[in-house]
PDB file of N, CA, C and O in Angstrom:
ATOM      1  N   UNK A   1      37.868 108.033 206.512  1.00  0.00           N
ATOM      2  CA  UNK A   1      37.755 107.134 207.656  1.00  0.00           C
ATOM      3  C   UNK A   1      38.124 105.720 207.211  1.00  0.00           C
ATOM      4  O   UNK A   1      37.594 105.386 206.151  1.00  0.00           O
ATOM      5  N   UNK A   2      39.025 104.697 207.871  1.00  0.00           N
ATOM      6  CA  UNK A   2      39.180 103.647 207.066  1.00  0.00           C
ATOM      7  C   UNK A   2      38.688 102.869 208.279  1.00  0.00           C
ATOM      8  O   UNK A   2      38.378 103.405 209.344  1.00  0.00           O
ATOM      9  N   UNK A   3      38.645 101.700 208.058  1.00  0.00           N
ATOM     10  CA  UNK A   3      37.885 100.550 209.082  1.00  0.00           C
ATOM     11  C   UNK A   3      38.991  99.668 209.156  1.00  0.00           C
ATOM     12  O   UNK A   3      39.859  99.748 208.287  1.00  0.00           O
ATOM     13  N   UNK A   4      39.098  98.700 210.221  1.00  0.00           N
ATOM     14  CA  UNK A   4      39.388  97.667 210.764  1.00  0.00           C
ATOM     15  C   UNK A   4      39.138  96.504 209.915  1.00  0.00           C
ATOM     16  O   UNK A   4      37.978  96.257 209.587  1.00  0.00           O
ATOM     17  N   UNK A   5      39.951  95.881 209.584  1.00  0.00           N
ATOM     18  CA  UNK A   5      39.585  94.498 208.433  1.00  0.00           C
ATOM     19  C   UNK A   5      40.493  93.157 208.892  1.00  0.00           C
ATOM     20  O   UNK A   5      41.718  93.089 208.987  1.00  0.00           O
ATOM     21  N   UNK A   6      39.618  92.248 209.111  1.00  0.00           N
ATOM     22  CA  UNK A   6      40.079  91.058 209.611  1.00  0.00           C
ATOM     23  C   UNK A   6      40.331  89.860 208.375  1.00  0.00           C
ATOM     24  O   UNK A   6      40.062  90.377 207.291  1.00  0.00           O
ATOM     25  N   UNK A   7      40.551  89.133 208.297  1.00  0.00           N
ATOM     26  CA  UNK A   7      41.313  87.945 207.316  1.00  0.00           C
ATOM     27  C   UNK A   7      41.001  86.394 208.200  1.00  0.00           C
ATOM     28  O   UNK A   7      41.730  85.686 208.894  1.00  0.00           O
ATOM     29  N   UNK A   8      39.456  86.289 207.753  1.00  0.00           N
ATOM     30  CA  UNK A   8      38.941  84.852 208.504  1.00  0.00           C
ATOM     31  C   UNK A   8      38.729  84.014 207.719  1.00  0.00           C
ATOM     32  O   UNK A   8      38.451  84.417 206.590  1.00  0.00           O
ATOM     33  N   UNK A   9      38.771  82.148 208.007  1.00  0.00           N
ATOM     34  CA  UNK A   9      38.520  81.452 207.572  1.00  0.00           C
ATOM     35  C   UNK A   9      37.096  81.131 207.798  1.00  0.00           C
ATOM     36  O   UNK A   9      36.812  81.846 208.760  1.00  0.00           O
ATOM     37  N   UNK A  10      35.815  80.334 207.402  1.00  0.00           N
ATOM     38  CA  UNK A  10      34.724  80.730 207.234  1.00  0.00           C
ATOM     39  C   UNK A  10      34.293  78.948 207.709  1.00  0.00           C
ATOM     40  O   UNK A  10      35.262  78.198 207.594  1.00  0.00           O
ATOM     41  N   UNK A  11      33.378  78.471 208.056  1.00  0.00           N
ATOM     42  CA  UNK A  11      33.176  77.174 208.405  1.00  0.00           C
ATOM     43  C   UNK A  11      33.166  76.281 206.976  1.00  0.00           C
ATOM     44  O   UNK A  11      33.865  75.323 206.643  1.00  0.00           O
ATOM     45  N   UNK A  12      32.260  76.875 206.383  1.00  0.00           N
ATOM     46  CA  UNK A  12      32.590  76.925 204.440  1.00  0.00           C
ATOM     47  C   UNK A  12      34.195  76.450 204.338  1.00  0.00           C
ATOM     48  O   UNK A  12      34.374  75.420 203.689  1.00  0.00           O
ATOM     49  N   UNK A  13      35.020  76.897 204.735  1.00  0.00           N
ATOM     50  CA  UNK A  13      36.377  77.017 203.688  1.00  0.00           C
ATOM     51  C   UNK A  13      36.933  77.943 203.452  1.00  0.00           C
ATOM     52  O   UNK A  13      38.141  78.024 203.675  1.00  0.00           O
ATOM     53  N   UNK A  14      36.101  79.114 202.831  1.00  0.00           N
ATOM     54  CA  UNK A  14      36.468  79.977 202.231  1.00  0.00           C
ATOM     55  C   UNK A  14      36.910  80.984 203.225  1.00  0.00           C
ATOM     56  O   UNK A  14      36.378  81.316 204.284  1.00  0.00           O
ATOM     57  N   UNK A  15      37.890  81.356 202.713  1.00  0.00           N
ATOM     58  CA  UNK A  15      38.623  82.772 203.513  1.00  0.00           C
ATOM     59  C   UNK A  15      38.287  84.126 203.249  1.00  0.00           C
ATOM     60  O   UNK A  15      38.478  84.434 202.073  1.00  0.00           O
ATOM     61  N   UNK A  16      37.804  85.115 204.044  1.00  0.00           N
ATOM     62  CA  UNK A  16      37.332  86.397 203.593  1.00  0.00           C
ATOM     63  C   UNK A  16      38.214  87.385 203.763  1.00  0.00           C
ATOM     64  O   UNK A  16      38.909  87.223 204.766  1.00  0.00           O
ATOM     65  N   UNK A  17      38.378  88.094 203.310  1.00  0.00           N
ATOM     66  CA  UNK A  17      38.483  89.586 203.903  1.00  0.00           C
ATOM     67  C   UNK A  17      37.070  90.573 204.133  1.00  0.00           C
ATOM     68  O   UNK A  17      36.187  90.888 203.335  1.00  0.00           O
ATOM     69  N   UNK A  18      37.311  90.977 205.881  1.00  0.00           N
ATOM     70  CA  UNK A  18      35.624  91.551 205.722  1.00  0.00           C
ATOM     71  C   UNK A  18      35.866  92.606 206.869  1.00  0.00           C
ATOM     72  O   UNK A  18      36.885  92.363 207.515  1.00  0.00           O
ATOM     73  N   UNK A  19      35.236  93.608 207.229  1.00  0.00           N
ATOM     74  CA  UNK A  19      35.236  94.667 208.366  1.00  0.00           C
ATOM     75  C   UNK A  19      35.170  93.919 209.456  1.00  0.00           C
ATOM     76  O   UNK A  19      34.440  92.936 209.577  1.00  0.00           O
ATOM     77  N   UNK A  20      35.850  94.309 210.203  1.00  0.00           N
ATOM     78  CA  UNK A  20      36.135  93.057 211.580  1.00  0.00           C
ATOM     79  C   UNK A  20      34.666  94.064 212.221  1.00  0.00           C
ATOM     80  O   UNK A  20      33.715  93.656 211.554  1.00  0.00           O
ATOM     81  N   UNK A  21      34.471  94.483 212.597  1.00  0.00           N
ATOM     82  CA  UNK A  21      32.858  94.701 212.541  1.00  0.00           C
ATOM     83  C   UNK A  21      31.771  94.046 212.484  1.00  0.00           C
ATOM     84  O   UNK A  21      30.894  94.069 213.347  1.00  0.00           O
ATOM     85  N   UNK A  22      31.752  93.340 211.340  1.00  0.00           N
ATOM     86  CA  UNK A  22      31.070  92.160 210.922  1.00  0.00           C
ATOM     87  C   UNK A  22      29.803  92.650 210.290  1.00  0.00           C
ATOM     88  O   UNK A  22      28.734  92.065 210.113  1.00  0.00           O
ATOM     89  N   UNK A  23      30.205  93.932 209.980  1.00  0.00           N
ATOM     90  CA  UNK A  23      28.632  94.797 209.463  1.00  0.00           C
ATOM     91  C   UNK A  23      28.507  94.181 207.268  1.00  0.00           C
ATOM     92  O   UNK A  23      29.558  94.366 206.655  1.00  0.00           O
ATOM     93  N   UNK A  24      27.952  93.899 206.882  1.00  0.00           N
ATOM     94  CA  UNK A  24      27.601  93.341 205.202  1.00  0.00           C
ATOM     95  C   UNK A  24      28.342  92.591 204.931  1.00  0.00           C
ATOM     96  O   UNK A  24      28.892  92.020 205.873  1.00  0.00           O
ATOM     97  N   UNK A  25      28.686  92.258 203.709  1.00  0.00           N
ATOM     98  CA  UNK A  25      29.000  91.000 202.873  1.00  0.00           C
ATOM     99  C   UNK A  25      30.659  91.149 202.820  1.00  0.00           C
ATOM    100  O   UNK A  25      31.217  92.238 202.944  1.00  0.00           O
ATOM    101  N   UNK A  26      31.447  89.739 202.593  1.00  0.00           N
ATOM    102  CA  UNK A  26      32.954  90.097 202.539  1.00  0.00           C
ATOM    103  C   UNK A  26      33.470  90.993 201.446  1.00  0.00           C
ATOM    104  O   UNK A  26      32.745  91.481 200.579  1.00  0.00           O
ATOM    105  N   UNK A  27      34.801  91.183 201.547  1.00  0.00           N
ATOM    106  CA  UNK A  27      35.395  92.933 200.513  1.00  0.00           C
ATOM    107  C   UNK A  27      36.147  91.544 199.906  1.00  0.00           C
ATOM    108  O   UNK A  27      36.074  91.792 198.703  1.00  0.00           O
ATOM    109  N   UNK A  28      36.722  90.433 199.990  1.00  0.00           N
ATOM    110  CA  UNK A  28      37.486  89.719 199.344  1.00  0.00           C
ATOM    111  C   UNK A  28      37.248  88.098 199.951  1.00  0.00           C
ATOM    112  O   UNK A  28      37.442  87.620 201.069  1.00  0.00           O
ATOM    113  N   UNK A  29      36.665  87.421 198.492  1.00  0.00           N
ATOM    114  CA  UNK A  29      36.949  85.985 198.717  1.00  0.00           C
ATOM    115  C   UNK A  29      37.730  84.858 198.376  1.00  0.00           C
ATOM    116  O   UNK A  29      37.941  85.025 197.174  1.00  0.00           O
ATOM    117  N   UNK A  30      38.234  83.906 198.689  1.00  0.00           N
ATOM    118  CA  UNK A  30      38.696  83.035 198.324  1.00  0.00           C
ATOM    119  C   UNK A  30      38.490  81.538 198.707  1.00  0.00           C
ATOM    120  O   UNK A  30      38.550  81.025 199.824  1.00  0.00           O
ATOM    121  N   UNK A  31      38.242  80.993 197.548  1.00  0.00           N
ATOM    122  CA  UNK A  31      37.502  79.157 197.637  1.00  0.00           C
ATOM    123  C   UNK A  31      38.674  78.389 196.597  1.00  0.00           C
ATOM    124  O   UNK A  31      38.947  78.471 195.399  1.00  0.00           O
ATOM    125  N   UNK A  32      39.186  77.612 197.754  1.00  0.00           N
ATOM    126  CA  UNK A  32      39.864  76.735 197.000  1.00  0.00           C
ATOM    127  C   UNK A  32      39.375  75.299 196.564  1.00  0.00           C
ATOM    128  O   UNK A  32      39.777  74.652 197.531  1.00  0.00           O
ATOM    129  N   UNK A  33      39.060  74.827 196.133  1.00  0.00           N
ATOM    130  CA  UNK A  33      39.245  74.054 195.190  1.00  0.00           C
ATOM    131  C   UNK A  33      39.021  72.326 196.245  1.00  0.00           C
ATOM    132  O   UNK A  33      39.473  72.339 197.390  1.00  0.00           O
ATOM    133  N   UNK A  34      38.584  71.491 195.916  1.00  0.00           N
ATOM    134  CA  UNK A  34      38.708  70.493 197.299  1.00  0.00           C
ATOM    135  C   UNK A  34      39.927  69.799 196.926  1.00  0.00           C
ATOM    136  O   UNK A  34      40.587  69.424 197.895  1.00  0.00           O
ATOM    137  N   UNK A  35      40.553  69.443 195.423  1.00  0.00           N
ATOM    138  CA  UNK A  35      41.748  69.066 195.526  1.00  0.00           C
ATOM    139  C   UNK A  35      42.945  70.045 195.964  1.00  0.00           C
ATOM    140  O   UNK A  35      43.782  69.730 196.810  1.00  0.00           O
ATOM    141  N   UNK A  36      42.921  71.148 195.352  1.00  0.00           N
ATOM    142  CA  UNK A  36      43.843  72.448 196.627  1.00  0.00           C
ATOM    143  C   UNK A  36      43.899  72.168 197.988  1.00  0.00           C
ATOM    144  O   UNK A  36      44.911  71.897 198.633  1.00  0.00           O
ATOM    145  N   UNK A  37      42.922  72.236 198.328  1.00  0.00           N
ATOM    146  CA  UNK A  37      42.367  72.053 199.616  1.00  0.00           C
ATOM    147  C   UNK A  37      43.141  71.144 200.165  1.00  0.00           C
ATOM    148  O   UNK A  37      43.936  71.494 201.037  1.00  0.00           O
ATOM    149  N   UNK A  38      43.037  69.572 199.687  1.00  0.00           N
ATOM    150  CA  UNK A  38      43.685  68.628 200.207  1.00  0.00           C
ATOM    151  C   UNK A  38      45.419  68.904 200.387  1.00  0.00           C
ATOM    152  O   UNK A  38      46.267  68.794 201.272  1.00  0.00           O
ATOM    153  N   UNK A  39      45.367  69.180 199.458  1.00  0.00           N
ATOM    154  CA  UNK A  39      47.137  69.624 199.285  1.00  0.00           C
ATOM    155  C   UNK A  39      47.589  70.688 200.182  1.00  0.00           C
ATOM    156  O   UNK A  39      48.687  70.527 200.714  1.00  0.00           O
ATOM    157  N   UNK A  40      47.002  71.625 200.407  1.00  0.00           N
ATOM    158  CA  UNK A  40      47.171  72.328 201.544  1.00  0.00           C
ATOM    159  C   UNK A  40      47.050  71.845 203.029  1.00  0.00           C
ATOM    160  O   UNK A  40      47.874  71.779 203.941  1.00  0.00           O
ATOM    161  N   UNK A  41      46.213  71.647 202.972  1.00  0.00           N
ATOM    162  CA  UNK A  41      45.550  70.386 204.413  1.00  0.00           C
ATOM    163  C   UNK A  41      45.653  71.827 205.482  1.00  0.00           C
ATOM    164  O   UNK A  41      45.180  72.907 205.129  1.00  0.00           O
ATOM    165  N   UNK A  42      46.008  71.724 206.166  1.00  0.00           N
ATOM    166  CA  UNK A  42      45.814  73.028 207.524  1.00  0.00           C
ATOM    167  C   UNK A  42      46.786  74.249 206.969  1.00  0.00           C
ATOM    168  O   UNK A  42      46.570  75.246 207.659  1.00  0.00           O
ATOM    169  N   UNK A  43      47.516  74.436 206.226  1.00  0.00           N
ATOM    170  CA  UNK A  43      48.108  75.699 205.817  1.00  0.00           C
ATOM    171  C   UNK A  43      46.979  76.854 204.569  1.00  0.00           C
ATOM    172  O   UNK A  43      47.264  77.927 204.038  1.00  0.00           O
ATOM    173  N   UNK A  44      45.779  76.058 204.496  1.00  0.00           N
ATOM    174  CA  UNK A  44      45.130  76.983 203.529  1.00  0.00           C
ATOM    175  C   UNK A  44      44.938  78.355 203.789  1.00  0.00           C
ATOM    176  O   UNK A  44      45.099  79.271 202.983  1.00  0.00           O
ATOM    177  N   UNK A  45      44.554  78.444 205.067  1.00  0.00           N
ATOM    178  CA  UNK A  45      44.972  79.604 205.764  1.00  0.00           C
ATOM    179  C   UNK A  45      45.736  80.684 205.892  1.00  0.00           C
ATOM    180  O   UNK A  45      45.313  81.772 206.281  1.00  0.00           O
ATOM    181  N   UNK A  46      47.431  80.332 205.425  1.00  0.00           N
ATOM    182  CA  UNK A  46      48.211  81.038 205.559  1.00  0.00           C
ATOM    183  C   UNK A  46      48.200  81.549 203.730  1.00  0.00           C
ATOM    184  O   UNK A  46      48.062  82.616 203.132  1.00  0.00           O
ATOM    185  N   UNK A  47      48.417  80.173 203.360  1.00  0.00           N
ATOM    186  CA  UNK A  47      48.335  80.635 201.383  1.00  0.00           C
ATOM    187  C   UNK A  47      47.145  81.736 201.188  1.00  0.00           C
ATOM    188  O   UNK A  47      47.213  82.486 200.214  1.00  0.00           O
ATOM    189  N   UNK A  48      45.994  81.846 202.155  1.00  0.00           N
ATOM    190  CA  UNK A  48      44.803  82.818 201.269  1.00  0.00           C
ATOM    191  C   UNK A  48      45.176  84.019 202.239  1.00  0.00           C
ATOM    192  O   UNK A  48      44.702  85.125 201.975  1.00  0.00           O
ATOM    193  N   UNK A  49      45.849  83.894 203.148  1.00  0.00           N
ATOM    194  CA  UNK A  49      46.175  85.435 203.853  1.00  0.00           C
ATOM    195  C   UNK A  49      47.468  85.651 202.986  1.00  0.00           C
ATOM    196  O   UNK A  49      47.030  86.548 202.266  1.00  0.00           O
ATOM    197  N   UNK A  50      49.020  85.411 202.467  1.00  0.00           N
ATOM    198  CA  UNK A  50      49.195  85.969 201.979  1.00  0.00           C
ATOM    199  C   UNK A  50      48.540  86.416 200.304  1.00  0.00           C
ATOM    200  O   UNK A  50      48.837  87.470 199.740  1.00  0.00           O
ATOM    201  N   UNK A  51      47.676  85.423 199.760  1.00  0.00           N
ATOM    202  CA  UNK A  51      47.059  86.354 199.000  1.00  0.00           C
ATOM    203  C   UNK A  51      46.504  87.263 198.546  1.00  0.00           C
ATOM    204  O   UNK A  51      46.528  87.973 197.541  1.00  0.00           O
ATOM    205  N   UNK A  52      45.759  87.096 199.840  1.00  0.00           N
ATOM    206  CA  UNK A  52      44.769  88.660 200.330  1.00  0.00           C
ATOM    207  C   UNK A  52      45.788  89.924 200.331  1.00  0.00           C
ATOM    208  O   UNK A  52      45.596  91.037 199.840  1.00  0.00           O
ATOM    209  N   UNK A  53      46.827  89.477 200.962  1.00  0.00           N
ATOM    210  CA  UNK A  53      47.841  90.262 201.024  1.00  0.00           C
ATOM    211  C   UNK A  53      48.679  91.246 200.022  1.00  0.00           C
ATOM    212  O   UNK A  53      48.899  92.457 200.012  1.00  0.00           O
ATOM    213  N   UNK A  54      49.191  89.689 198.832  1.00  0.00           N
ATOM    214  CA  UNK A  54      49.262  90.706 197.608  1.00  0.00           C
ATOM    215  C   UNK A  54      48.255  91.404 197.133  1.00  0.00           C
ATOM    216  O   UNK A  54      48.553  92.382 196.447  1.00  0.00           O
ATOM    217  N   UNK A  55      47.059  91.153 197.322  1.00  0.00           N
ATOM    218  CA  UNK A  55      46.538  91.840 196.334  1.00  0.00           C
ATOM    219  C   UNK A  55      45.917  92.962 196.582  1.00  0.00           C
ATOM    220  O   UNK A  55      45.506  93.652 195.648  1.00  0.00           O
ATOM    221  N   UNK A  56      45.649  93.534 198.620  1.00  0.00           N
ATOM    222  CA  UNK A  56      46.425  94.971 198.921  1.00  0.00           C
ATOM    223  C   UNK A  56      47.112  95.587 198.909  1.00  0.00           C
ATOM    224  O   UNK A  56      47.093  96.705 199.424  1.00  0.00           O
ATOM    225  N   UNK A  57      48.050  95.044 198.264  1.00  0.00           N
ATOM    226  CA  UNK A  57      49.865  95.199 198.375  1.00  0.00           C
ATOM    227  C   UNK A  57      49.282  95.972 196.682  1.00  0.00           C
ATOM    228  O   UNK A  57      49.181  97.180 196.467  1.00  0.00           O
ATOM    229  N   UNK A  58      48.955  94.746 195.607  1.00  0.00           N
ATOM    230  CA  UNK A  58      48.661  95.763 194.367  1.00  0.00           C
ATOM    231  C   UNK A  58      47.976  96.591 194.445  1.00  0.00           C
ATOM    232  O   UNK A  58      48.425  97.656 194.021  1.00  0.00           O
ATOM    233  N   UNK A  59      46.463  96.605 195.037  1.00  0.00           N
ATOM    234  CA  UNK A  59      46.029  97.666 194.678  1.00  0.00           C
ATOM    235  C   UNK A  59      46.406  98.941 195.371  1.00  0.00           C
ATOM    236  O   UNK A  59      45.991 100.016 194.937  1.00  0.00           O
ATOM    237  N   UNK A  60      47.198  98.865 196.461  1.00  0.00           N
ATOM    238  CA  UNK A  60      47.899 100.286 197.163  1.00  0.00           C
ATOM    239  C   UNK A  60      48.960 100.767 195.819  1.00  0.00           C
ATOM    240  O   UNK A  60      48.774 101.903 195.383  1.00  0.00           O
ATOM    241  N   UNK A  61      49.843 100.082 195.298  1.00  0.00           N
ATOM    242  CA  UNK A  61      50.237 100.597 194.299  1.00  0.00           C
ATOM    243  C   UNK A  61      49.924 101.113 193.211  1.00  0.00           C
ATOM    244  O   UNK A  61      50.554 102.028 192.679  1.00  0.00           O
ATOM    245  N   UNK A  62      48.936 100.593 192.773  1.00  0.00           N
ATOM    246  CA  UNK A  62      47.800 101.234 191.649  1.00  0.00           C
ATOM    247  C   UNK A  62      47.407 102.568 192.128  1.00  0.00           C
ATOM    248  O   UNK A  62      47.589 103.717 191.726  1.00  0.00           O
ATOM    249  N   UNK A  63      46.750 101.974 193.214  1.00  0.00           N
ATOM    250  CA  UNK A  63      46.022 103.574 193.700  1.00  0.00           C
ATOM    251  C   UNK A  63      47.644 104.829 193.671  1.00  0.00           C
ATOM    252  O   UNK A  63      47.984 105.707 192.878  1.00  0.00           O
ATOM    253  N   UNK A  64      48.223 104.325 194.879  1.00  0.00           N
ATOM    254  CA  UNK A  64      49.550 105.226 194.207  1.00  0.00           C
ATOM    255  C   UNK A  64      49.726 105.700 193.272  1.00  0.00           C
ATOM    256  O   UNK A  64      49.889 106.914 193.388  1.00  0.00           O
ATOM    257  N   UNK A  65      49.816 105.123 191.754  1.00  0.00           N
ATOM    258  CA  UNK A  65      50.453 105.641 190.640  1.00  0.00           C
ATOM    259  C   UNK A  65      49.352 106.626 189.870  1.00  0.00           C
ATOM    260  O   UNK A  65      49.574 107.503 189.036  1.00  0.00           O
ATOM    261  N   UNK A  66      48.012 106.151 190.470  1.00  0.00           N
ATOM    262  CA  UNK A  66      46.741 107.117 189.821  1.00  0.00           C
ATOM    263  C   UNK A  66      46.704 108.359 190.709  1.00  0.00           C
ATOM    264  O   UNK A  66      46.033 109.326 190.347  1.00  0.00           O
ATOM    265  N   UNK A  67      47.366 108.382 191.812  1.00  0.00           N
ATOM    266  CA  UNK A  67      47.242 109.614 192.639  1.00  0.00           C
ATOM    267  C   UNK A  67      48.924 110.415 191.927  1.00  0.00           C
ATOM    268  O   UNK A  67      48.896 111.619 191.673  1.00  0.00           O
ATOM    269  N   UNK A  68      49.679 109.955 191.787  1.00  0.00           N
ATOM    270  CA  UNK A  68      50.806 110.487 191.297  1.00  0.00           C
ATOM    271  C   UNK A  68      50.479 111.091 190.187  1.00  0.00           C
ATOM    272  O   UNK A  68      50.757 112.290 190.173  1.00  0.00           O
ATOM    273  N   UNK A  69      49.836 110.541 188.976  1.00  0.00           N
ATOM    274  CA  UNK A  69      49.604 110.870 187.497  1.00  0.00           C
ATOM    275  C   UNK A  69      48.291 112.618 188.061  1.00  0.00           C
ATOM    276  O   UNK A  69      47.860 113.583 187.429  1.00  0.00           O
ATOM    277  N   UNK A  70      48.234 112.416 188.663  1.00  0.00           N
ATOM    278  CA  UNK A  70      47.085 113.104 188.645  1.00  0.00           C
ATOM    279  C   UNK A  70      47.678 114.270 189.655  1.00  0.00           C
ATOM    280  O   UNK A  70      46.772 115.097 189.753  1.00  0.00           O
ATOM    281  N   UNK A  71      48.643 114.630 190.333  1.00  0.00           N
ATOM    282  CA  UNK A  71      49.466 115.420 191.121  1.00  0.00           C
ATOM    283  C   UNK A  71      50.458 116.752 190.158  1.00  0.00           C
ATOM    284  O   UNK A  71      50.988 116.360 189.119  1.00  0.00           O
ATOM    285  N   UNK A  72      50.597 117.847 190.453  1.00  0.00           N
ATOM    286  CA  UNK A  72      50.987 118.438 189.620  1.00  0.00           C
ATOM    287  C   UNK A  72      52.288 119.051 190.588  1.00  0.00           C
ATOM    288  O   UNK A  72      52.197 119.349 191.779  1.00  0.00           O
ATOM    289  N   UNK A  73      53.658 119.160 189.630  1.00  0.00           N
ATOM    290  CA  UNK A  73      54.922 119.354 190.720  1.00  0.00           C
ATOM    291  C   UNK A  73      55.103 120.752 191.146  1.00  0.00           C
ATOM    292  O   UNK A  73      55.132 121.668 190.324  1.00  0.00           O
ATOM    293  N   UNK A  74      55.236 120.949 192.518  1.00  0.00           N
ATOM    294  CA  UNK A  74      54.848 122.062 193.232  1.00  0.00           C
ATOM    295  C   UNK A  74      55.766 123.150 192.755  1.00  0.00           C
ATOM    296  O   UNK A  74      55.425 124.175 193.344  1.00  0.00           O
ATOM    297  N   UNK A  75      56.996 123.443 191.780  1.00  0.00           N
ATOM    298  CA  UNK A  75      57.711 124.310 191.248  1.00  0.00           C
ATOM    299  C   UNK A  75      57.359 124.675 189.927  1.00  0.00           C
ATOM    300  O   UNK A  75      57.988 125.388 189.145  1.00  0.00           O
ATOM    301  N   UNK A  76      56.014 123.957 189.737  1.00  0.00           N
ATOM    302  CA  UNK A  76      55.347 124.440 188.292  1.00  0.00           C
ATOM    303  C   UNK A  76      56.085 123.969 187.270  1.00  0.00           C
ATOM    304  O   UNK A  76      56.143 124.944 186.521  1.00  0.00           O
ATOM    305  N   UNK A  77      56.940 122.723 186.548  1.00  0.00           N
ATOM    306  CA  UNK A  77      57.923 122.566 186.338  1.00  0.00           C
ATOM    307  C   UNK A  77      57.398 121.112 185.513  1.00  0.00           C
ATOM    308  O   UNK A  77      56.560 120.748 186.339  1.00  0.00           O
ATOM    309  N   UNK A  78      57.365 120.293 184.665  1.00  0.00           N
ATOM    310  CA  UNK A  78      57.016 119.150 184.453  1.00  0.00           C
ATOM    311  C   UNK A  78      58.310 118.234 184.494  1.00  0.00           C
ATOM    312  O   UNK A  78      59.464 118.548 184.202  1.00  0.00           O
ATOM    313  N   UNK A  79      57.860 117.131 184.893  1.00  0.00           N
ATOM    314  CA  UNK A  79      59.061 116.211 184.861  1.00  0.00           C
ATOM    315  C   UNK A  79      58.553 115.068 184.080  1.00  0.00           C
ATOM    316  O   UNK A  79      57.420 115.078 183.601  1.00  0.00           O
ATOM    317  N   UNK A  80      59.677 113.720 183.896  1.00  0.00           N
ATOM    318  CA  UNK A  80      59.113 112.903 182.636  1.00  0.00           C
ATOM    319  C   UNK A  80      59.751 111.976 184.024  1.00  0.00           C
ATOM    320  O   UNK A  80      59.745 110.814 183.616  1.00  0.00           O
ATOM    321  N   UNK A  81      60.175 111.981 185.156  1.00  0.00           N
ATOM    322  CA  UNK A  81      60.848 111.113 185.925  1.00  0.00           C
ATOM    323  C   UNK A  81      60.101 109.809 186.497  1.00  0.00           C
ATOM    324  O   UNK A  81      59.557 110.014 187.582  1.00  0.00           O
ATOM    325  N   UNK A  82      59.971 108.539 185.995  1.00  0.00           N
ATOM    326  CA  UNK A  82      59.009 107.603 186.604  1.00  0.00           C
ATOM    327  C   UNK A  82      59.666 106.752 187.274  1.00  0.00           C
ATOM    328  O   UNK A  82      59.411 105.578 187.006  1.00  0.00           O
ATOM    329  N   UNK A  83      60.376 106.934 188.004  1.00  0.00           N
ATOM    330  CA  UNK A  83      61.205 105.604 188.806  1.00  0.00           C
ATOM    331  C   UNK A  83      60.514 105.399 189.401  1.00  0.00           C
ATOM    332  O   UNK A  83      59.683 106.217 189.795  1.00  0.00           O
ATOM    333  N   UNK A  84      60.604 103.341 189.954  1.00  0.00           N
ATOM    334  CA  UNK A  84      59.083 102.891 190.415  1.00  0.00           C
ATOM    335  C   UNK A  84      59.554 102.713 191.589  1.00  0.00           C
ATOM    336  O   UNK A  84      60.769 102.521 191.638  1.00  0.00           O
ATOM    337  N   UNK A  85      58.972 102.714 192.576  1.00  0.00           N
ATOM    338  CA  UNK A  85      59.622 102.374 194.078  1.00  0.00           C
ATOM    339  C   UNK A  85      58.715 100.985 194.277  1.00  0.00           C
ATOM    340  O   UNK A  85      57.551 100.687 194.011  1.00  0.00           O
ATOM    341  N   UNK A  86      60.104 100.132 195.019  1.00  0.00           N
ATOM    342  CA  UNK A  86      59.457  98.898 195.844  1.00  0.00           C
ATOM    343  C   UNK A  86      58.250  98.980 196.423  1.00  0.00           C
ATOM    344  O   UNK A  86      57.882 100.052 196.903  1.00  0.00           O
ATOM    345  N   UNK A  87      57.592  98.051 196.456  1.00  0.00           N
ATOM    346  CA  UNK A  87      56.542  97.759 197.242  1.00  0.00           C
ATOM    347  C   UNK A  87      57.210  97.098 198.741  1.00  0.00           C
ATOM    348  O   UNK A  87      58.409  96.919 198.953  1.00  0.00           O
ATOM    349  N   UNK A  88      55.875  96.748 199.856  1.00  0.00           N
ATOM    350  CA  UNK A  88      56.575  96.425 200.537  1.00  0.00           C
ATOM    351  C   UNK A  88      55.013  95.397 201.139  1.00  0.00           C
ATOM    352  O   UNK A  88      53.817  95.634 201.313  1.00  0.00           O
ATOM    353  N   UNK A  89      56.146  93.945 201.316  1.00  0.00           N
ATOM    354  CA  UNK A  89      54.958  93.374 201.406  1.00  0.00           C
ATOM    355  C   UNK A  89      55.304  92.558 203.014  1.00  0.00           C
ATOM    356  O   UNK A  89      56.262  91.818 203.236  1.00  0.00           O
ATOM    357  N   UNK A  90      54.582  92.824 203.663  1.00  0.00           N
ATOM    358  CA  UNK A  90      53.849  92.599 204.927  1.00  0.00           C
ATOM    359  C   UNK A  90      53.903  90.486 205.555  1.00  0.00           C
ATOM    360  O   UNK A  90      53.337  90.135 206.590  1.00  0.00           O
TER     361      UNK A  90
END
């Protein structure tokens, strides 16, 4: 079952990733810094959503390559073939 996940800025600052639900604590935070902050000025927003971003972006690939390693090829047959496929980022 996967859930619904929203990408909010927080009165704090800090940007979450959390179950748009709003049920326990955030799955991902980010606090920038008050000189960041300044330098960003109203785009902090966009910089911590695509961050959030890569770093679903990595761990879908991770998870990928641990579900691959762990898959056995359906002609009974071993292969040594690791070509990496693009990611694709959002």
């Amino acid at each position: 079952m996967s859930a619904l996940l929203e990408i909010v800025e927080l009165e704090s600052g800090e940007i979450v990733l959390r179950r748009a639900e709003g049920d326990g604590s955030a799955l991902v935070e980010i606090k920038f810094s008050d000189e960041v902050r300044v330098l960003l000025s109203e785009h902090s927003l966009d910089v911590g959503k695509a961050m959030v971003s890569a770093g679903v972006q990595a761990v879908g690939e991770v998870y990928g390559h641990v579900l691959e390693a762990h898959e056995e090829p359906t002609d009974g047959s071993l292969t040594e073939d690791t070509e990496e496929v693009p990611g694709v980022l959002h």
